[in-house]
C-alpha positions in Angstrom: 11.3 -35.7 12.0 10.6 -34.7 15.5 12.0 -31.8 17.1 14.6 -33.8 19.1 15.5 -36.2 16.9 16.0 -33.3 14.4 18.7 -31.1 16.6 20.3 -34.5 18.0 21.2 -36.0 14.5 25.0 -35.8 13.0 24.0 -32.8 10.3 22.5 -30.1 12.6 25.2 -30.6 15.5 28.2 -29.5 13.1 26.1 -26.1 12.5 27.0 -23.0 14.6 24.1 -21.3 16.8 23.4 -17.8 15.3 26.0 -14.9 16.4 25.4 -12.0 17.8 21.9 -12.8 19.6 21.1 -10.6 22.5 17.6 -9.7 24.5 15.7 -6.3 22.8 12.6 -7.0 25.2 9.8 -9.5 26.1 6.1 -8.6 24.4 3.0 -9.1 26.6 -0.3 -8.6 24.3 -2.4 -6.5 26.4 -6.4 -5.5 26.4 -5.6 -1.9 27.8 -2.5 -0.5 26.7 -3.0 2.6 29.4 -4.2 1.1 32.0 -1.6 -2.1 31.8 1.4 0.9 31.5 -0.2 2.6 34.6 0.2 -0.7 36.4 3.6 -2.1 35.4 4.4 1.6 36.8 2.9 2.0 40.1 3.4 -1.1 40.9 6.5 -2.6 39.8 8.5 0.7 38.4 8.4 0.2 35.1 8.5 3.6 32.8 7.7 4.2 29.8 11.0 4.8 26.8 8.6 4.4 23.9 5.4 4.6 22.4 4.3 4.0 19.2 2.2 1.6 16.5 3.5 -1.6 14.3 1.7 -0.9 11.6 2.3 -4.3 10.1 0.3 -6.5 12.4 -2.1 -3.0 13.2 -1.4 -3.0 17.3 -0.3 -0.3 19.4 2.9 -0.5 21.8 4.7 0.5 24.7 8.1 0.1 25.5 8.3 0.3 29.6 11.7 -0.3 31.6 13.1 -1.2 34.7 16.2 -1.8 35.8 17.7 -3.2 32.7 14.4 -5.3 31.9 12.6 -3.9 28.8 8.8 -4.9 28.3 7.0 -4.6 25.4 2.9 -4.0 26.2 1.2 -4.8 22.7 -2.6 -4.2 22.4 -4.9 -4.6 19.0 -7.6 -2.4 20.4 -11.0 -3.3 18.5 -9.8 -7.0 17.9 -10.9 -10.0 19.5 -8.9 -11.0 22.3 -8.4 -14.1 24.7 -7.7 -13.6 28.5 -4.7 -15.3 29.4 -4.3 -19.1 30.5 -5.1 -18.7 34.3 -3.9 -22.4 35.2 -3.0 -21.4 39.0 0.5 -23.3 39.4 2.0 -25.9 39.2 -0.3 -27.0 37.1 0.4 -24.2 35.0 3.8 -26.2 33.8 1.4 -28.3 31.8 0.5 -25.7 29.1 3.1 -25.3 27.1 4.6 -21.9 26.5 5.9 -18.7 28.6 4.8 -19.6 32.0 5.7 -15.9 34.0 8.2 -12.9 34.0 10.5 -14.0 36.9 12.3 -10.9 38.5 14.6 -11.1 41.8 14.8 -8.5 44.5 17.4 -8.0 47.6 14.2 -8.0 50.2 11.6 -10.3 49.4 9.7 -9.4 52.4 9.5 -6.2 51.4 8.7 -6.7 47.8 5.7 -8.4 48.8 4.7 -6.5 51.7 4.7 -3.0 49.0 3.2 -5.7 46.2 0.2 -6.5 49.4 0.0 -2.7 49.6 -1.0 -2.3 46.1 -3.7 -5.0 46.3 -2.2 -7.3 43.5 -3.7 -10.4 42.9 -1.3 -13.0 45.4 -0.5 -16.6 44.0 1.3 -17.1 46.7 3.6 -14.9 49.1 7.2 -15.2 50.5 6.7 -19.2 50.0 9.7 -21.2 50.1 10.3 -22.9 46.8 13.3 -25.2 47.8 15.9 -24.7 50.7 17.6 -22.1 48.4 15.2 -20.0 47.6 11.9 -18.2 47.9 9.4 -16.5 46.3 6.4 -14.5 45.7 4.1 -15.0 42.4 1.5 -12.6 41.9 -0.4 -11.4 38.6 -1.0 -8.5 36.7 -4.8 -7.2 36.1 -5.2 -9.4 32.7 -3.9 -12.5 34.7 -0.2 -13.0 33.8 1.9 -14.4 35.8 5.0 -12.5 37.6 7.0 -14.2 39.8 9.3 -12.2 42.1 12.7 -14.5 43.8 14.0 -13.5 46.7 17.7 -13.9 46.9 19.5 -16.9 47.2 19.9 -18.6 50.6 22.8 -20.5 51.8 22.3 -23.9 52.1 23.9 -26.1 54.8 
């Protein structure tokens, strides 16, 4: 049974959704643990709450925060890794999965101006994305997406 088919028929739309579900963090596998927890600090404000290891899957973590966002940076250090799908958008909606952590900020021309400062890698900056909102996307130094919304605009 297909995916759809499955959560549209008669039997699975009687059945509750799961109580009690709330966001603990979003996990980013990382090459360089340190350097990637430098980064997400200087240049987007992140700080570390936690360090540790999962022993279970053998990786190393950090736990970095910022302003009620919790990252999790997960590296297996001596493991093979894959860089990160670097599909520049939009054609990056045709891969499935996570396409980007989206944040919002008061000041977009700001944001980006101090993001410029920093000499992130720019998607695009302080583009308009409808007449209700714009944006800046940028990426982090393994190539993952993070797209920063200014605030939304009235619209006539």
């Amino acid at each position: 049974m297909r995916i759809k088919e499955h959560f549209m028929s008669a039997s699975h739309s009687a059945q509750k959704p799961t109580a009690g579900l709330r966001l603990h963090n979003f996990a980013v596998a990382v090459g360089d643990l340190n350097a990637m927890v430098a980064w997400y600090e200087a240049v987007l404000g992140f700080g570390v709450v936690e360090r540790g290891r999962f022993d279970a899957v053998g990786a190393d973590y950090a736990m970095i925060e910022q302003g009620g966002l919790r990252l999790e940076l997960v590296s297996r250090p001596g493991h093979a890794q894959r860089p990160a799908d670097r599909t520049a958008p939009p054609e990056h909606l045709g891969v499935l999965g996570w396409k980007a952590l989206v944040l919002e900020t008061d000041d977009l021309h700001a944001t980006t101006e101090a993001l410029a400062a920093h000499g992130v890698e720019t998607v695009w900056a302080d583009q308009p994305l409808n007449a209700a909102r714009r944006s800046t996307m940028i990426r982090d130094p393994e190539g993952n997406l993070i797209h920063v919304f200014g605030p939304r605009l009235a619209v006539a």
